[in-house]
N, C-alpha and C positions, 0 to 999 in steps of 0.2 A: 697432907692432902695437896696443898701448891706443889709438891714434886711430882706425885702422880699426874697431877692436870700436866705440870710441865714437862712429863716422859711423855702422855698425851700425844701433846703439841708436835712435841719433836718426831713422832711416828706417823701422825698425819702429814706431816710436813715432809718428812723421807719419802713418800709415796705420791708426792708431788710433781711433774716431769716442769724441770725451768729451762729453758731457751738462756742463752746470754748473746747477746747483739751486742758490740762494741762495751760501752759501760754499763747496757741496759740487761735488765731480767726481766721475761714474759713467762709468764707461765701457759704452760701448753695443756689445755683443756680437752678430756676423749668427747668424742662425741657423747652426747646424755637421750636414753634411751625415755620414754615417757613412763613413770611411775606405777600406772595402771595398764594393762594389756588392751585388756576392755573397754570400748569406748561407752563414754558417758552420754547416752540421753534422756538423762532424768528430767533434765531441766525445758527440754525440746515437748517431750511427754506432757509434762503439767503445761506447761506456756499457748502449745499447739494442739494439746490434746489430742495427740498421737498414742500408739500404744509402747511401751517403751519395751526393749528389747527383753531376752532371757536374764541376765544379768546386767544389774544397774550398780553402778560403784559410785558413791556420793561421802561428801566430806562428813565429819559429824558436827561442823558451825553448822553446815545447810540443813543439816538432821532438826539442830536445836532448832533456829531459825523458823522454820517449817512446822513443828510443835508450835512453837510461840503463836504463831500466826495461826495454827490450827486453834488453839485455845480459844486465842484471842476472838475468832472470828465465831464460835461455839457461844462464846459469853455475849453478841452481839446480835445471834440469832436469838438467844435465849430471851433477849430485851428487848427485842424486837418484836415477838410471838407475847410477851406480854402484855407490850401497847396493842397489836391488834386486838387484842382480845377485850381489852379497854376501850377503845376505840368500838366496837362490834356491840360492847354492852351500852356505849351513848347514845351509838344509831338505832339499837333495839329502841330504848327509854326515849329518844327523841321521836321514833313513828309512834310511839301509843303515844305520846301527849300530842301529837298533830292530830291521832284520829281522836283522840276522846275532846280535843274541843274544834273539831268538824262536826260531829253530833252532839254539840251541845245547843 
């Protein structure tokens, strides 16, 4: 397995353009073209609440991320919608004991 990585090595390394300056080696980098075609406005879309384009290309940490956060914030709603409704049954129970000793 070490000689494979190490034939590997040695064929990435063959396809590598080195410069030599006096005693020095640089290696000579092509230009690097961007990953994705498409531009991203995923992030412009949710932030600015824009519409985002035909096609939207996003990593998948911001995938998970994005999930978690969706979860998270579903679980917050959910606790929250159940204190109102706690809160809504005190305010009920606290007007009838204001009215019933007004009329008393």
């Amino acid at each position: 397995m070490t000689e494979a990585f190490a034939e590997f090595l040695r064929r990435e390394a063959s396809k590598t353009k080195v410069r030599r300056v006096g005693s020095s080696l640089y290696i000579v980098e092509e230009e690097r073209r961007p990953r994705h075609v498409t531009p991203t406005d995923f992030i412009d879309a949710l932030l600015l609440r824009g519409e985002p384009g035909e096609h939207v290309v996003v990593e998948k940490s911001l995938v998970r991320e994005l999930r978690y956060r969706i979860d998270d914030l579903e679980s917050e709603v959910k606790r929250l919608r159940t204190r109102s409704r706690v809160l809504e049954v005190l305010l009920a129970a606290s007007l009838i004991a204001l009215m019933l000793s007004l009329f008393r």
